[in-house]
N, C-alpha and C positions, 0 to 999 in steps of 0.2 A: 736283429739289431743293426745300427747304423755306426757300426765299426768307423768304415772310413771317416763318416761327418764327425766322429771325436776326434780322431786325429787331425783333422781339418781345422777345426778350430781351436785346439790345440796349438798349431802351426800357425797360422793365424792370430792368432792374441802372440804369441813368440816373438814375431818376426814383421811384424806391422804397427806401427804406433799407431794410426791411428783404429787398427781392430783392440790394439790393447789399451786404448782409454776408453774406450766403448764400452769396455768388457768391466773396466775398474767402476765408470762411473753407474753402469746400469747390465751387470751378468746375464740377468733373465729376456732385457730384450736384447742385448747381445746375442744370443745364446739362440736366440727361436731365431733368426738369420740362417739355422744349421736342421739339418734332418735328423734330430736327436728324439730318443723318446726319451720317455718321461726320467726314467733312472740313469739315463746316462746324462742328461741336462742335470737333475741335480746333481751327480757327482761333479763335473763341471764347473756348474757357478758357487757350488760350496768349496771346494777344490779340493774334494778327496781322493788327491794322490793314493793313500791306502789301498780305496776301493779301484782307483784305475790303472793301476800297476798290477792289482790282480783280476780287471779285467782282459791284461796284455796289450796294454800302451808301454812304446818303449821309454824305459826309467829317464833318458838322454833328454826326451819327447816332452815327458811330463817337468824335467827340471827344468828346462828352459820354459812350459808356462808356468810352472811355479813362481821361477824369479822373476817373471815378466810381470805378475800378482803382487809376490809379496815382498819382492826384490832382493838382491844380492845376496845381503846381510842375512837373510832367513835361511844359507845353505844348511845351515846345520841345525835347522829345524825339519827342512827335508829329509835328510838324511836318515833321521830318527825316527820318522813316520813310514818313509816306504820299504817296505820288507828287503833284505840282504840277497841278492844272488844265491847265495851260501843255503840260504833256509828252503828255496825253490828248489836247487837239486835236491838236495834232502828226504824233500815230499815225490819226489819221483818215482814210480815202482822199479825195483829190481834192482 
């Protein structure tokens, strides 16, 4: 998998206006710009935080493209989508 290109673009759409109107206006050619396969570009351009927080993007990582997406006001739609610290230890052995 192409770990670093998610967090690339990621960072990227974050921290760059013009990667993040790129990304608003057109994800998927946004998105092939980046060395993603195929399941990590969909989780991406659909913006499954869920799935990319349990693929080990940091949650900090992901909220800033979140709100660079879906902007500010959505924090706490965030917050209710991506699993708790709390529930990760949890599942830990031992």
């Amino acid at each position: 998998m192409s770990y670093g290109s998610v967090e690339q673009i990621l960072y990227d759409v974050s921290t760059s206006r013009s990667h993040r109107e790129a990304f608003r206006q057109n994800p998927e050619e946004a998105s092939g710009k980046y060395a993603l396969t195929d399941a990590e570009r969909e989780m991406v351009v659909a913006v499954q935080v869920e799935d990319l927080f349990k693929y080990g993007i940091n949650p900090m990582l992901l909220m800033g493209f979140w709100t660079s997406v879906r902007g500010p006001q959505s924090i706490p739609e965030y917050l209710d989508r991506v699993p708790k610290l709390e529930s990760r230890l949890e599942a830990l052995p031992g």
